[in-house]
LUMVEXTOR-317809 format. One record per residue: residue number from 1; y, z, x of N, C-alpha, C in turn. Coordinates in Angstrom, 1 decimal. Layout:
<pts>
 kevex     ny     nz     nx    cay    caz    cax     cy     cz     cx
   NUM      Y      Z      X      Y      Z      X      Y      Z      X
...
</pts>
This chain:
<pts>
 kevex     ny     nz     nx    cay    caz    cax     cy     cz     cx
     1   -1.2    0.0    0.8    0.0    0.0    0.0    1.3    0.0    0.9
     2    1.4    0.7    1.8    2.4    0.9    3.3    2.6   -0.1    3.5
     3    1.5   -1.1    3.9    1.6   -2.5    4.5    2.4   -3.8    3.6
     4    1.6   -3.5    2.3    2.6   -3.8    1.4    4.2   -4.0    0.9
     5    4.5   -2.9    1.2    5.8   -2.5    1.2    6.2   -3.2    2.2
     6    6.3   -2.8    3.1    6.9   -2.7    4.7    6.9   -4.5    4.9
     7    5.7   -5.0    4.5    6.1   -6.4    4.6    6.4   -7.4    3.2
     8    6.7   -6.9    2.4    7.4   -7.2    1.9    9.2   -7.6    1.7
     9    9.2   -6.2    2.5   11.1   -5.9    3.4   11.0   -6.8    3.2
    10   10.3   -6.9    5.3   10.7   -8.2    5.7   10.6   -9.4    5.5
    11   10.0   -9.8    4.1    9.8  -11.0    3.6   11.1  -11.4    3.1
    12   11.8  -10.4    2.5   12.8  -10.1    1.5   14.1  -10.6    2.9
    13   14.4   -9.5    3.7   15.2  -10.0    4.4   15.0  -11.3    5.2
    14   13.8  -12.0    5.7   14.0  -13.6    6.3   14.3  -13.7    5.3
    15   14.3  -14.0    3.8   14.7  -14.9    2.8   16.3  -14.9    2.4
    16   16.8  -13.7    2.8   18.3  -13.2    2.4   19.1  -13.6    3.6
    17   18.5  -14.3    4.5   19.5  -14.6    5.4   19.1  -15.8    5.9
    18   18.3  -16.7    4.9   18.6  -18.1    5.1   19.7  -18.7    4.6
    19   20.3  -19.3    5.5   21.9  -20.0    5.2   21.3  -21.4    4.8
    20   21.9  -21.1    3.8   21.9  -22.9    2.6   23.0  -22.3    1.4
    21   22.8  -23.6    0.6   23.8  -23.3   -0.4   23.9  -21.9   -1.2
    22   23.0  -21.1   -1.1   23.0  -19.7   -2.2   23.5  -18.8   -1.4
    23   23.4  -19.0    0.1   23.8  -18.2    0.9   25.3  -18.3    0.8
    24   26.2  -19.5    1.2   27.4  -19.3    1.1   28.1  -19.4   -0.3
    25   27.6  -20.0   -1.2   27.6  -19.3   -2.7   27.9  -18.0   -2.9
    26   26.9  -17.0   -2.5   27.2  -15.7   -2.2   28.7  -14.9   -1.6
    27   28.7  -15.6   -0.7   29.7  -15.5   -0.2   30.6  -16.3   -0.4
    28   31.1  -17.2   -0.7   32.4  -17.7   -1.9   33.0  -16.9   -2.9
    29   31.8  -16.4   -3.9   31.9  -15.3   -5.0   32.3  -13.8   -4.6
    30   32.1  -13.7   -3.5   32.8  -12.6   -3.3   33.9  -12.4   -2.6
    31   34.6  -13.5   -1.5   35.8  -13.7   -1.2   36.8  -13.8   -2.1
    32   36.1  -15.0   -3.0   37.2  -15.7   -4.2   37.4  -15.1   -5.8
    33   36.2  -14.0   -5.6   36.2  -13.7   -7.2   36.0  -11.7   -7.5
    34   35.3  -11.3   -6.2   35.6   -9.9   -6.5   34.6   -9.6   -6.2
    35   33.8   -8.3   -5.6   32.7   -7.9   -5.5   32.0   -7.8   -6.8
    36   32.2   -7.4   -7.8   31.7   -7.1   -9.1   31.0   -8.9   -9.3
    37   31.5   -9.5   -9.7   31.3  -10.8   -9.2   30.2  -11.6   -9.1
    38   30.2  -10.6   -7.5   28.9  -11.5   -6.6   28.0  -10.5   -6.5
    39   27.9   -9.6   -7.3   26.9   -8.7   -7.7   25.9   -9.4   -9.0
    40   26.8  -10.2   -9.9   26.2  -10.4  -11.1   25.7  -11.9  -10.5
    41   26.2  -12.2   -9.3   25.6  -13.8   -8.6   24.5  -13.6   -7.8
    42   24.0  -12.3   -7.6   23.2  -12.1   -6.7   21.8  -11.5   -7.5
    43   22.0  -10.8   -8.7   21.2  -10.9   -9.6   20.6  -11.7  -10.2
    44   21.3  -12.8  -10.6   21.0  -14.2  -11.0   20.4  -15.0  -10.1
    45   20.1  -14.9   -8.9   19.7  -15.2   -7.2   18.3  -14.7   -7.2
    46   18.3  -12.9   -7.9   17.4  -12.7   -7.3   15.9  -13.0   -9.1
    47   17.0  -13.2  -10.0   16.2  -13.6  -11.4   15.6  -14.7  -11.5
    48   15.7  -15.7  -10.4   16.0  -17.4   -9.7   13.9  -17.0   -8.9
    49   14.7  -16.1   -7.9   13.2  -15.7   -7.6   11.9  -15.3   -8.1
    50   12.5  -14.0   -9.2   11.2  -13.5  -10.1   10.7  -15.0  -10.3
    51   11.3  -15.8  -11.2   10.8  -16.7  -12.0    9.7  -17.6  -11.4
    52   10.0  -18.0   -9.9    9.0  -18.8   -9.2    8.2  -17.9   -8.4
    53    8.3  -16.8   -8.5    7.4  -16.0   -8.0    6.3  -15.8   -9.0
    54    6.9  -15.6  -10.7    5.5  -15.6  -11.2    5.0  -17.0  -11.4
    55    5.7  -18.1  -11.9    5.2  -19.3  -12.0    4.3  -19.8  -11.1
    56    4.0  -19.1   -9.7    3.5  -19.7   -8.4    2.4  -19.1   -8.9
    57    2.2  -17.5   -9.2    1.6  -16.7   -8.7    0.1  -17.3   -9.9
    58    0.9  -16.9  -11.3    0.2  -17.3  -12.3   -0.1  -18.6  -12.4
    59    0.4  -19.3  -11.9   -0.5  -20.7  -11.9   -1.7  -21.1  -10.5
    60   -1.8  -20.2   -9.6   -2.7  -20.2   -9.0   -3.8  -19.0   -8.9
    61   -3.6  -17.9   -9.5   -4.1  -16.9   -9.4   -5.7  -16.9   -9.8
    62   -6.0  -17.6  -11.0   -7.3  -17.8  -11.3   -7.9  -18.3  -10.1
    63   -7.7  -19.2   -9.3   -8.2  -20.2   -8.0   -8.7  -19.4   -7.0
    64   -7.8  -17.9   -7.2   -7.4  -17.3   -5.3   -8.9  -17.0   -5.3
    65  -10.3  -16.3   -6.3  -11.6  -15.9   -5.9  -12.3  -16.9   -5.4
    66  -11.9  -18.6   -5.3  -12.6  -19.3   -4.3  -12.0  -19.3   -3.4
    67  -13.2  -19.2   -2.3  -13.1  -19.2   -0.8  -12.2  -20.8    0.1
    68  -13.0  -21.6   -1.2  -12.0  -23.1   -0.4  -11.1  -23.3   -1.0
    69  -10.6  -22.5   -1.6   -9.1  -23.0   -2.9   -8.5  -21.9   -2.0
    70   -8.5  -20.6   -1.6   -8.0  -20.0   -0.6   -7.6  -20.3    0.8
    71   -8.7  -20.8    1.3   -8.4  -22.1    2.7   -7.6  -23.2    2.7
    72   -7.5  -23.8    1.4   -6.4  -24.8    1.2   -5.1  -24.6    1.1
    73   -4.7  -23.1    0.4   -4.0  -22.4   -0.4   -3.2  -22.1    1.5
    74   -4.1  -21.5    2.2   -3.4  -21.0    3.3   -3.5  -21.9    4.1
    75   -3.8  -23.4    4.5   -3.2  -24.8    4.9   -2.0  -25.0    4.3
    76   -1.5  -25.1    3.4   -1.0  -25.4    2.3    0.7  -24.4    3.2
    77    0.3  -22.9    2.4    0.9  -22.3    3.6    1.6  -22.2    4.9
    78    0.8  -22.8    5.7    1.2  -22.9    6.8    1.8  -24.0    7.2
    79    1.6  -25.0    6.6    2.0  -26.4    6.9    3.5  -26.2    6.6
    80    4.0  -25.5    5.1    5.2  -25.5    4.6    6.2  -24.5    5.7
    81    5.8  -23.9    6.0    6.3  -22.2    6.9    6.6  -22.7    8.5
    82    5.4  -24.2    8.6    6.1  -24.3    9.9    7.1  -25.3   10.2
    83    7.0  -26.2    8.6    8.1  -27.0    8.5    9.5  -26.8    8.4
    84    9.2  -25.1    7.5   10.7  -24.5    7.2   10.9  -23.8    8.7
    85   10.6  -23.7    9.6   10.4  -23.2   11.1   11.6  -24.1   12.1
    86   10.4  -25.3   11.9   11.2  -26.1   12.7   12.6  -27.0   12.6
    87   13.0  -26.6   10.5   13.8  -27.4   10.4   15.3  -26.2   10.8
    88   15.0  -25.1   10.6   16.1  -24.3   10.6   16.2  -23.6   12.7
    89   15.3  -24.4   12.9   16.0  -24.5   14.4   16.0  -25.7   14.7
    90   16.5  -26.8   14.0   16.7  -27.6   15.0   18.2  -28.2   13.8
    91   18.1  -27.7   12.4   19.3  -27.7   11.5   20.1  -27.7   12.4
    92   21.7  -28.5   12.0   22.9  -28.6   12.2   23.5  -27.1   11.3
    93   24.9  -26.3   12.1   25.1  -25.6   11.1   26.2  -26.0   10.6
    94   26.1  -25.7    9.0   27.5  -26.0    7.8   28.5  -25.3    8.5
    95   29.7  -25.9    8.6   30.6  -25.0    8.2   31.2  -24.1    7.6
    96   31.7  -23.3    8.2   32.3  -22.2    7.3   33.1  -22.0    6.5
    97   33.3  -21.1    5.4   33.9  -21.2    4.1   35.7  -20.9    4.5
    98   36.0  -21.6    3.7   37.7  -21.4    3.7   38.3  -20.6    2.9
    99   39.2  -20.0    3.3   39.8  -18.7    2.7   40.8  -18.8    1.7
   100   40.7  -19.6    0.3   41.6  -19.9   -0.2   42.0  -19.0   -1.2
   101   42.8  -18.9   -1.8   43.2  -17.9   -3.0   43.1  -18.5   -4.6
   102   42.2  -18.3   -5.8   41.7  -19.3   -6.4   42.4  -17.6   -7.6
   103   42.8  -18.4   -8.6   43.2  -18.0   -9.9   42.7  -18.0  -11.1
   104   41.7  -19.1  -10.8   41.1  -19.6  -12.3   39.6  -18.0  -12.4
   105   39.9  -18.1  -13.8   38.5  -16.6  -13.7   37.4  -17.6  -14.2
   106   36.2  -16.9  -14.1   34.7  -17.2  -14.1   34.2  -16.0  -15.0
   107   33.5  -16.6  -16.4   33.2  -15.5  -17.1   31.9  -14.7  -16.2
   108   31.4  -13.6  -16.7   30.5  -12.8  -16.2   29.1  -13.7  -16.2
   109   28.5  -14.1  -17.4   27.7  -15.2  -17.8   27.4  -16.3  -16.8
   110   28.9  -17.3  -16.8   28.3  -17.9  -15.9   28.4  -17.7  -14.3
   111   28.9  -16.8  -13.9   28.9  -16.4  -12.7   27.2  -16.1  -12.3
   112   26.6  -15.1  -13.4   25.2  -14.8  -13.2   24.5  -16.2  -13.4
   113   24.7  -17.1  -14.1   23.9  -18.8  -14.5   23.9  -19.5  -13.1
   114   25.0  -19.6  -12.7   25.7  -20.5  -11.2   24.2  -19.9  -10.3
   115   23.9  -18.3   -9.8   23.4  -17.8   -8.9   22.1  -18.1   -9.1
   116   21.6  -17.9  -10.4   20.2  -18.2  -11.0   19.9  -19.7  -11.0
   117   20.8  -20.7  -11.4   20.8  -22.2  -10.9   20.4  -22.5   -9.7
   118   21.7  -22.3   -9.0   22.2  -22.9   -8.0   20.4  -22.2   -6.7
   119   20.0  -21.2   -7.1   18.7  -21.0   -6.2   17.3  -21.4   -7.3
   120   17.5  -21.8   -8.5   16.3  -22.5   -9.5   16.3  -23.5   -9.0
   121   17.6  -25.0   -8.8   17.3  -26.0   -8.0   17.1  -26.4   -6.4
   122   17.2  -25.5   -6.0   16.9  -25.5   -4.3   15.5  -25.4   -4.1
   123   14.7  -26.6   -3.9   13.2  -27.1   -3.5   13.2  -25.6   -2.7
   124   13.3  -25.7   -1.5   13.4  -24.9   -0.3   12.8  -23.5   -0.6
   125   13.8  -23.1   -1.3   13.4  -21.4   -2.1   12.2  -22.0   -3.0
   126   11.3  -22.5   -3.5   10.4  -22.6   -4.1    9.4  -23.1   -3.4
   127    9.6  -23.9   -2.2    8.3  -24.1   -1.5    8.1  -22.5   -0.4
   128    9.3  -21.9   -0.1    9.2  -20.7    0.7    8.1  -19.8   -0.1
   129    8.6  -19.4   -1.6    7.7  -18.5   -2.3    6.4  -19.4   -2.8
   130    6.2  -20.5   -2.7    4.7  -20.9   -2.5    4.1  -20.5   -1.4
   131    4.5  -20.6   -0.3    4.0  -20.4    0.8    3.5  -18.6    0.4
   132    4.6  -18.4    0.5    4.8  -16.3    0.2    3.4  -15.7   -0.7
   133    3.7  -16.6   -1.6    2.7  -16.6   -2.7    1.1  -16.6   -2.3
   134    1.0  -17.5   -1.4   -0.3  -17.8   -0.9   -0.6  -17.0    0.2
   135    0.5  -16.4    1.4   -0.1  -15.3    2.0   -0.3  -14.2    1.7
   136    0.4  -13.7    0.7   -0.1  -12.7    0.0   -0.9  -12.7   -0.3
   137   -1.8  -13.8   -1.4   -2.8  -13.6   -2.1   -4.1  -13.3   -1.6
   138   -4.0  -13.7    0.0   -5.1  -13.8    0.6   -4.7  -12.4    1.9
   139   -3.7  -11.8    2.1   -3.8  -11.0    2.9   -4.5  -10.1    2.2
   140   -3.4   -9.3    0.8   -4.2   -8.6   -0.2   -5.6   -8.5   -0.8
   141   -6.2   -9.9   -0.6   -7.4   -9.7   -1.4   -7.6  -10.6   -2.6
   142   -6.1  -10.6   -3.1   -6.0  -11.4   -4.6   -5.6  -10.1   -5.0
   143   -5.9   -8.6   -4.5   -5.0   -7.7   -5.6   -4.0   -7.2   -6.2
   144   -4.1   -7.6   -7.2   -2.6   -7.3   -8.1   -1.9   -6.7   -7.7
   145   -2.2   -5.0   -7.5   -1.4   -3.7   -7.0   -0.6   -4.2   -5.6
   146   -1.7   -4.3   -4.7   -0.6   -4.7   -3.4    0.3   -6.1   -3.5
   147    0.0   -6.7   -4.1    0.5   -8.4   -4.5    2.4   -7.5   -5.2
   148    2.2   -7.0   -6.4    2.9   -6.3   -7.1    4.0   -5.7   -6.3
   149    3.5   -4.7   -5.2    4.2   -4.2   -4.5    4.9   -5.0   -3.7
   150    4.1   -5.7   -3.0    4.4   -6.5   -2.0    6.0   -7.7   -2.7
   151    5.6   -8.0   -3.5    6.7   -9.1   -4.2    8.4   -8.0   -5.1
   152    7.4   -6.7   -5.3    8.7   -5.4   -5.6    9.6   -5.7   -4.8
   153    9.1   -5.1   -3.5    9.7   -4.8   -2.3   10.8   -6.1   -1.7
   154   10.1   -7.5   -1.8   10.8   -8.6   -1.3   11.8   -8.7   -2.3
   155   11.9   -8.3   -4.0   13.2   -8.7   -4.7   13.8   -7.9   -4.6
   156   13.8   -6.6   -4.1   14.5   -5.5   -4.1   15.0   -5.6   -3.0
   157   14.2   -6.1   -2.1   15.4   -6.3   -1.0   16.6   -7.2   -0.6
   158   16.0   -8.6   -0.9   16.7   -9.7   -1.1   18.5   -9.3   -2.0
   159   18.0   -8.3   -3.2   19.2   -8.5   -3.9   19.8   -7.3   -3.6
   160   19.5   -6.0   -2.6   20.1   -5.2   -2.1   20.8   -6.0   -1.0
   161   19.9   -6.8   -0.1   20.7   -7.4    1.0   22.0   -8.3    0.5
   162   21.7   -8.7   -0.7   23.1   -9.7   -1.3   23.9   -8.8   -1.7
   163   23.8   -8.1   -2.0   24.9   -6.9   -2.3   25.2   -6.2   -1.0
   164   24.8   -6.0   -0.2   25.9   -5.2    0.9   26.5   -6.7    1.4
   165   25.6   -7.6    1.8   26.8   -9.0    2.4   27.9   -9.0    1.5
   166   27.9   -9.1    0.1   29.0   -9.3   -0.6   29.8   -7.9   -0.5
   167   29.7   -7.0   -0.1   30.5   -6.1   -0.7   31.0   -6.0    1.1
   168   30.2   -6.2    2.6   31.2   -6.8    3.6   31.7   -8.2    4.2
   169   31.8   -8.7    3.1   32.4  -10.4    3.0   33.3  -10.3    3.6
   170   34.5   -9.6    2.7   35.8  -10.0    3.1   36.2   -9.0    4.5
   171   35.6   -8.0    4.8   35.8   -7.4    6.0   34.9   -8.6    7.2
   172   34.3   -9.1    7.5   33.3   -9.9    8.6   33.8  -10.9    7.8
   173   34.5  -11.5    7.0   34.9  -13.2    7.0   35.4  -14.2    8.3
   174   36.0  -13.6    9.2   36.6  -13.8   10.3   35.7  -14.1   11.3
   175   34.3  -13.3   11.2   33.0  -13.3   12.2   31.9  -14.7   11.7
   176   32.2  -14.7   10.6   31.4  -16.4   10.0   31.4  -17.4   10.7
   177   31.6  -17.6   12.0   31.8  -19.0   12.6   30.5  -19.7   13.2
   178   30.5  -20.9   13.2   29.3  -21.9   13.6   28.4  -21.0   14.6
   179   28.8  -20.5   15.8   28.1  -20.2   16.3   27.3  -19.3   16.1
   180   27.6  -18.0   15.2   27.3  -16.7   14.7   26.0  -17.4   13.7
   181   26.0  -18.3   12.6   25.4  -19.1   12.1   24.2  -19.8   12.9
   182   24.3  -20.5   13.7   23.7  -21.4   14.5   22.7  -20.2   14.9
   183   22.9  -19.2   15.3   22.2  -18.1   16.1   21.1  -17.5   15.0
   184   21.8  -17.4   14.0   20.7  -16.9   12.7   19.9  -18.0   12.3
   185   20.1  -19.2   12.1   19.6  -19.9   11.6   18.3  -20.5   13.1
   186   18.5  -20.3   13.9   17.5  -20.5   15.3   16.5  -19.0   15.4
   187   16.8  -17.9   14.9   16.5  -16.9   15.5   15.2  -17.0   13.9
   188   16.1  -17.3   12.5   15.2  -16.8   11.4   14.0  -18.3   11.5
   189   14.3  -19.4   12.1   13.4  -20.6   12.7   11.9  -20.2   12.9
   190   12.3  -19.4   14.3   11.1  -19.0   15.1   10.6  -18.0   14.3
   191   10.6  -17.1   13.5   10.4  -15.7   13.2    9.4  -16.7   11.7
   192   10.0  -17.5   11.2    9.5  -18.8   10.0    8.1  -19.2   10.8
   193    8.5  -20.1   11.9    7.6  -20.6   12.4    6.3  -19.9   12.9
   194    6.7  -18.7   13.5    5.5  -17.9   13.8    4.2  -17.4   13.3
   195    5.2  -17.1   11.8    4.3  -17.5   10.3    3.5  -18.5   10.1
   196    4.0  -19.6   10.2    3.3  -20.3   10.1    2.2  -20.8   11.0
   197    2.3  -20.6   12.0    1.5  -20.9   12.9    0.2  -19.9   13.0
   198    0.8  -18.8   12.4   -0.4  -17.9   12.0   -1.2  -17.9   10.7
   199   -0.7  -18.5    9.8   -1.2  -18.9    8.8   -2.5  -20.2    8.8
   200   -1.2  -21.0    9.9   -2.7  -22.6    9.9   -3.9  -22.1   10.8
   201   -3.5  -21.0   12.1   -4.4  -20.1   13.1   -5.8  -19.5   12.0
   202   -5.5  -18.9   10.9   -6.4  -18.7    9.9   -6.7  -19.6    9.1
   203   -6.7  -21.0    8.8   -7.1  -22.0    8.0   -8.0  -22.3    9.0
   204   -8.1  -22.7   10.4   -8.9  -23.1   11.0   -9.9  -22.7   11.4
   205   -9.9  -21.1   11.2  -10.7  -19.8   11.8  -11.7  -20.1   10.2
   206  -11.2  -19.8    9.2  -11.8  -20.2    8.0  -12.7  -21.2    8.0
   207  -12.3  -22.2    7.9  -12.5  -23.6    8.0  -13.9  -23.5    9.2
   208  -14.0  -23.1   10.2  -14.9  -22.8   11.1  -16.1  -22.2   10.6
   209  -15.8  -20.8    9.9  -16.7  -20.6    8.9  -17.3  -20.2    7.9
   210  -16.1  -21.5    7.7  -16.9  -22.1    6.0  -18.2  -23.0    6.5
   211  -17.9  -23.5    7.9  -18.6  -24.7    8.2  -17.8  -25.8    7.9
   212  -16.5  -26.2    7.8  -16.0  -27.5    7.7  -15.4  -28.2    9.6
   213  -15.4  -27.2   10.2  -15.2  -27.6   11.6  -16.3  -27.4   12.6
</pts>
Protein backbone atom coordinates (compact mmCIF):
# COMPACT_ATOMS: atom_id res chain seq x y z
CA UNK A 1 0.00 0.00 0.00
CA UNK A 2 3.25 2.41 0.89
CA UNK A 3 4.48 1.55 -2.52
CA UNK A 4 1.36 2.61 -3.85
CA UNK A 5 1.21 5.82 -2.48
CA UNK A 6 4.69 6.86 -2.74
CA UNK A 7 4.63 6.11 -6.40
CA UNK A 8 1.94 7.39 -7.20
CA UNK A 9 3.38 11.14 -5.86
CA UNK A 10 5.74 10.69 -8.24
CA UNK A 11 3.61 9.80 -10.98
CA UNK A 12 1.46 12.79 -10.11
CA UNK A 13 4.42 15.24 -10.03
CA UNK A 14 6.25 14.04 -13.62
CA UNK A 15 2.84 14.67 -14.94
CA UNK A 16 2.38 18.27 -13.17
CA UNK A 17 5.37 19.50 -14.61
CA UNK A 18 5.07 18.65 -18.12
CA UNK A 19 5.17 21.90 -19.95
CA UNK A 20 2.56 21.88 -22.94
CA UNK A 21 -0.42 23.82 -23.25
CA UNK A 22 -2.24 22.96 -19.69
CA UNK A 23 0.93 23.81 -18.19
CA UNK A 24 1.09 27.41 -19.28
CA UNK A 25 -2.68 27.61 -19.28
CA UNK A 26 -2.18 27.20 -15.65
CA UNK A 27 -0.19 29.75 -15.49
CA UNK A 28 -1.92 32.40 -17.71
CA UNK A 29 -4.97 31.90 -15.27
CA UNK A 30 -3.26 32.77 -12.60
CA UNK A 31 -1.17 35.85 -13.67
CA UNK A 32 -4.17 37.16 -15.71
CA UNK A 33 -7.24 36.23 -13.75
CA UNK A 34 -6.51 35.58 -9.89
CA UNK A 35 -5.47 32.69 -7.90
CA UNK A 36 -9.12 31.67 -7.14
CA UNK A 37 -9.23 31.27 -10.76
CA UNK A 38 -6.63 28.89 -11.47
CA UNK A 39 -7.73 26.88 -8.67
CA UNK A 40 -11.13 26.24 -10.39
CA UNK A 41 -8.63 25.61 -13.83
CA UNK A 42 -6.71 23.17 -12.12
CA UNK A 43 -9.55 21.18 -10.90
CA UNK A 44 -10.96 21.04 -14.22
CA UNK A 45 -7.19 19.67 -15.23
CA UNK A 46 -7.28 17.37 -12.70
CA UNK A 47 -11.40 16.19 -13.55
CA UNK A 48 -9.67 15.96 -17.36
CA UNK A 49 -7.56 13.17 -15.66
CA UNK A 50 -10.12 11.18 -13.45
CA UNK A 51 -12.04 10.80 -16.68
CA UNK A 52 -9.21 9.01 -18.84
CA UNK A 53 -8.02 7.41 -15.97
CA UNK A 54 -11.19 5.45 -15.61
CA UNK A 55 -12.02 5.23 -19.30
CA UNK A 56 -8.36 3.50 -19.67
CA UNK A 57 -8.73 1.60 -16.70
CA UNK A 58 -12.27 0.20 -17.33
CA UNK A 59 -11.91 -0.49 -20.70
CA UNK A 60 -8.95 -2.67 -20.24
CA UNK A 61 -9.43 -4.09 -16.88
CA UNK A 62 -11.34 -7.33 -17.78
CA UNK A 63 -7.98 -8.17 -20.21
CA UNK A 64 -5.35 -7.44 -17.33
CA UNK A 65 -5.87 -11.62 -15.89
CA UNK A 66 -4.26 -12.63 -19.30
CA UNK A 67 -0.76 -13.14 -19.20
CA UNK A 68 -0.37 -12.05 -23.08
CA UNK A 69 -2.94 -9.11 -22.95
CA UNK A 70 -0.61 -8.04 -19.99
CA UNK A 71 2.70 -8.36 -22.08
CA UNK A 72 1.17 -6.36 -24.75
CA UNK A 73 -0.45 -3.96 -22.40
CA UNK A 74 3.30 -3.39 -21.01
CA UNK A 75 4.88 -3.24 -24.78
CA UNK A 76 2.30 -0.97 -25.37
CA UNK A 77 3.58 0.91 -22.33
CA UNK A 78 6.81 1.21 -22.85
CA UNK A 79 6.94 2.05 -26.45
CA UNK A 80 4.59 5.15 -25.49
CA UNK A 81 6.93 6.32 -22.22
CA UNK A 82 9.91 6.06 -24.30
CA UNK A 83 8.46 8.09 -27.01
CA UNK A 84 7.25 10.68 -24.55
CA UNK A 85 11.07 10.35 -23.16
CA UNK A 86 12.73 11.16 -26.13
CA UNK A 87 10.39 13.78 -27.43
CA UNK A 88 10.58 16.14 -24.28
CA UNK A 89 14.38 16.03 -24.45
CA UNK A 90 14.95 16.70 -27.65
CA UNK A 91 11.47 19.34 -27.73
CA UNK A 92 12.16 22.95 -28.60
CA UNK A 93 11.12 25.14 -25.56
CA UNK A 94 7.81 27.51 -26.01
CA UNK A 95 8.20 30.58 -25.03
CA UNK A 96 7.31 32.33 -22.24
CA UNK A 97 4.13 33.93 -21.16
CA UNK A 98 3.67 37.74 -21.43
CA UNK A 99 2.74 39.80 -18.67
CA UNK A 100 -0.19 41.55 -19.94
CA UNK A 101 -2.98 43.19 -17.89
CA UNK A 102 -6.39 41.66 -19.32
CA UNK A 103 -9.91 43.16 -17.95
CA UNK A 104 -12.33 41.13 -19.62
CA UNK A 105 -13.67 38.45 -16.64
CA UNK A 106 -14.15 34.67 -17.21
CA UNK A 107 -17.09 33.16 -15.52
CA UNK A 108 -16.19 30.47 -12.84
CA UNK A 109 -17.79 27.66 -15.18
CA UNK A 110 -15.91 28.34 -17.94
CA UNK A 111 -12.72 28.85 -16.40
CA UNK A 112 -13.19 25.16 -14.84
CA UNK A 113 -14.47 23.92 -18.76
CA UNK A 114 -11.22 25.66 -20.47
CA UNK A 115 -8.94 23.40 -17.79
CA UNK A 116 -11.03 20.17 -18.19
CA UNK A 117 -10.89 20.79 -22.17
CA UNK A 118 -7.97 22.23 -22.89
CA UNK A 119 -6.20 18.72 -21.05
CA UNK A 120 -9.50 16.28 -22.46
CA UNK A 121 -8.01 17.34 -25.98
CA UNK A 122 -4.33 16.86 -25.50
CA UNK A 123 -3.49 13.18 -27.13
CA UNK A 124 -0.27 13.39 -24.92
CA UNK A 125 -2.11 13.44 -21.44
CA UNK A 126 -4.09 10.38 -22.59
CA UNK A 127 -1.47 8.26 -24.08
CA UNK A 128 0.70 9.22 -20.66
CA UNK A 129 -2.28 7.68 -18.51
CA UNK A 130 -2.47 4.71 -20.87
CA UNK A 131 0.81 3.96 -20.37
CA UNK A 132 0.24 4.81 -16.29
CA UNK A 133 -2.68 2.72 -16.58
CA UNK A 134 -0.87 -0.30 -17.82
CA UNK A 135 2.05 -0.05 -15.29
CA UNK A 136 0.04 -0.11 -12.67
CA UNK A 137 -2.06 -2.81 -13.56
CA UNK A 138 0.60 -5.10 -13.76
CA UNK A 139 2.86 -3.77 -11.04
CA UNK A 140 -0.16 -4.19 -8.60
CA UNK A 141 -1.38 -7.42 -9.75
CA UNK A 142 -4.59 -6.03 -11.35
CA UNK A 143 -5.60 -5.00 -7.70
CA UNK A 144 -8.09 -2.62 -7.30
CA UNK A 145 -7.00 -1.40 -3.67
CA UNK A 146 -3.43 -0.63 -4.70
CA UNK A 147 -4.50 0.53 -8.42
CA UNK A 148 -7.11 2.94 -6.29
CA UNK A 149 -4.51 4.22 -4.18
CA UNK A 150 -2.04 4.39 -6.51
CA UNK A 151 -4.22 6.65 -9.11
CA UNK A 152 -5.61 8.74 -5.44
CA UNK A 153 -2.33 9.74 -4.83
CA UNK A 154 -1.32 10.76 -8.56
CA UNK A 155 -4.67 13.16 -8.68
CA UNK A 156 -4.13 14.53 -5.47
CA UNK A 157 -1.00 15.41 -6.32
CA UNK A 158 -1.11 16.75 -9.65
CA UNK A 159 -3.92 19.17 -8.52
CA UNK A 160 -2.06 20.09 -5.24
CA UNK A 161 1.02 20.67 -7.38
CA UNK A 162 -1.25 23.08 -9.73
CA UNK A 163 -2.29 24.89 -6.87
CA UNK A 164 0.94 25.90 -5.22
CA UNK A 165 2.45 26.78 -9.01
CA UNK A 166 -0.59 29.00 -9.34
CA UNK A 167 -0.70 30.51 -6.10
CA UNK A 168 3.63 31.22 -6.80
CA UNK A 169 3.00 32.42 -10.39
CA UNK A 170 3.05 35.77 -9.99
CA UNK A 171 6.04 35.82 -7.44
CA UNK A 172 8.58 33.26 -9.88
CA UNK A 173 7.02 34.87 -13.22
CA UNK A 174 10.31 36.63 -13.80
CA UNK A 175 12.18 33.01 -13.33
CA UNK A 176 10.01 31.43 -16.38
CA UNK A 177 12.64 31.83 -18.97
CA UNK A 178 13.55 29.31 -21.87
CA UNK A 179 16.30 28.11 -20.22
CA UNK A 180 14.66 27.26 -16.71
CA UNK A 181 12.14 25.38 -19.07
CA UNK A 182 14.55 23.66 -21.42
CA UNK A 183 16.10 22.24 -18.07
CA UNK A 184 12.66 20.71 -16.93
CA UNK A 185 11.55 19.56 -19.93
CA UNK A 186 15.33 17.49 -20.47
CA UNK A 187 15.47 16.46 -16.91
CA UNK A 188 11.39 15.19 -16.80
CA UNK A 189 12.75 13.35 -20.61
CA UNK A 190 15.08 11.13 -19.05
CA UNK A 191 13.21 10.42 -15.72
CA UNK A 192 10.00 9.47 -18.83
CA UNK A 193 12.43 7.58 -20.62
CA UNK A 194 13.80 5.47 -17.86
CA UNK A 195 10.33 4.30 -17.45
CA UNK A 196 10.14 3.34 -20.31
CA UNK A 197 12.93 1.50 -20.86
CA UNK A 198 12.02 -0.37 -17.90
CA UNK A 199 8.83 -1.24 -18.92
CA UNK A 200 9.94 -2.67 -22.59
CA UNK A 201 13.09 -4.45 -20.14
CA UNK A 202 9.94 -6.35 -18.66
CA UNK A 203 7.96 -7.07 -21.96
CA UNK A 204 10.95 -8.89 -23.10
CA UNK A 205 11.83 -10.69 -19.84
CA UNK A 206 8.00 -11.84 -20.16
CA UNK A 207 7.96 -12.45 -23.63
CA UNK A 208 11.06 -14.93 -22.83
CA UNK A 209 8.94 -16.73 -20.60
CA UNK A 210 5.96 -16.87 -22.07
CA UNK A 211 8.17 -18.62 -24.69
CA UNK A 212 7.68 -15.95 -27.52
CA UNK A 213 11.60 -15.20 -27.55
Amino acid sequence: MFKALVEGIISGIILSFMIGPVFFGLLHTSIHKGFRKAVLYASGVAAGDTFFILLTYFGIAGFMKDPLFRNYMTCIGGIIMTVFGIYYIIKKTPNTIEIKKQKKKTSDSNVWLKGFMLNAVNPSVFLFWISMVSLASISYHNDRIFILTFFTASIITVFGTDVLKAYIANKIKKYFTNRILDKMNKGLGVIILLAGFKLLYDFLKNSHFLGFL
